[in-house]
N, C-alpha and C positions, 0 to 999 in steps of 0.2 A: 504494500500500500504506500503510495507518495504522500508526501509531507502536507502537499496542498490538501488532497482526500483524507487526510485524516487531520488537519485542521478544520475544515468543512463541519464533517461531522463529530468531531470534539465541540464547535461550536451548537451545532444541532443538536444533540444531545443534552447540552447544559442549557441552553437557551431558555428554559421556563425558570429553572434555578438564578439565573443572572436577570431577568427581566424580574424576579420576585423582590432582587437586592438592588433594585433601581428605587430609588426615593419619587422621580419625577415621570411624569408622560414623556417631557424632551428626551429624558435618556432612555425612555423603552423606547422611541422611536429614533432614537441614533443605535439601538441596539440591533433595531428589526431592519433597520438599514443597512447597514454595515453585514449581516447574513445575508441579505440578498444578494450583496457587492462581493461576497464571498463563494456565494452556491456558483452566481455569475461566472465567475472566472473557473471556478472546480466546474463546470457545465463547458467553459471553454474549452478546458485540455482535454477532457473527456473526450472530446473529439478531433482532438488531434495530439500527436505524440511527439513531446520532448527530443530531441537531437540529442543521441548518445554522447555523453561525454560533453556536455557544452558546461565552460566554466561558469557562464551565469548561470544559468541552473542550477547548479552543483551550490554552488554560492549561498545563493535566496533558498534554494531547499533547507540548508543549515540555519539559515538565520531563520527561516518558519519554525523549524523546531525548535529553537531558541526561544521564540518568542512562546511556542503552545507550552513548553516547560514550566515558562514564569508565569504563565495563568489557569495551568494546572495547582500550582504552589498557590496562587491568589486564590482560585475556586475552593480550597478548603478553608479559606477566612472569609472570605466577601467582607472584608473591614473596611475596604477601600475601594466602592465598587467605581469611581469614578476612574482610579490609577486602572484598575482590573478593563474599564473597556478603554482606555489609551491604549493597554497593550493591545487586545481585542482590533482596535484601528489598524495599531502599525502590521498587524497579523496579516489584515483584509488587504492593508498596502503590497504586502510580501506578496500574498496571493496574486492579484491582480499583473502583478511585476511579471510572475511565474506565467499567466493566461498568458502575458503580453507574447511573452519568448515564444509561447507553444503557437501563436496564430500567425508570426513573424517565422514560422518555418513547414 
């Protein structure tokens, strides 16, 4: 399973959990945004396939699971859900990065 698909649905999964430790409607709805922005690009590579061996890929793959680590470690506090969906962002950003590569080949 690639980093992008299994951010995807790490997010999908948690998503009622994280939308429950939203204080406001603006961040369930930066919340339900950023999964679409997310399914979006994991719907992108789905259908197209990554170039063996290309450094950017390789790269952004590492830093996605970078980032689903530290909000793995967040989702057992939800103490700071605002910190927990900046990373959630830069996630969707990584993602988005990764669709980009897979559509550009």
């Amino acid at each position: 399973m690639n980093p992008l698909e299994e951010f995807k649905f790490w997010l999908q999964d948690n998503l009622d959990d994280l939308k429950a430790a939203c204080k406001s409607d603006t961040l369930r709805l930066l919340l339900n945004d950023m999964y679409r922005r997310v399914t979006e690009s994991y719907e992108a590579c789905v259908n197209r396939i990554l170039a063996p061996g290309n450094k950017e890929a390789l790269a952004l793959t590492e830093k996605l699971n970078a980032v689903q680590d530290e909000v793995n470690d967040d989702l057992s506090r939800l103490d700071d859900i605002e910190c927990t969906l900046d990373k959630i962002a830069t996630g969707v950003k990584i993602a988005s990065k990764i669709a980009m590569l897979a559509i550009q080949h």
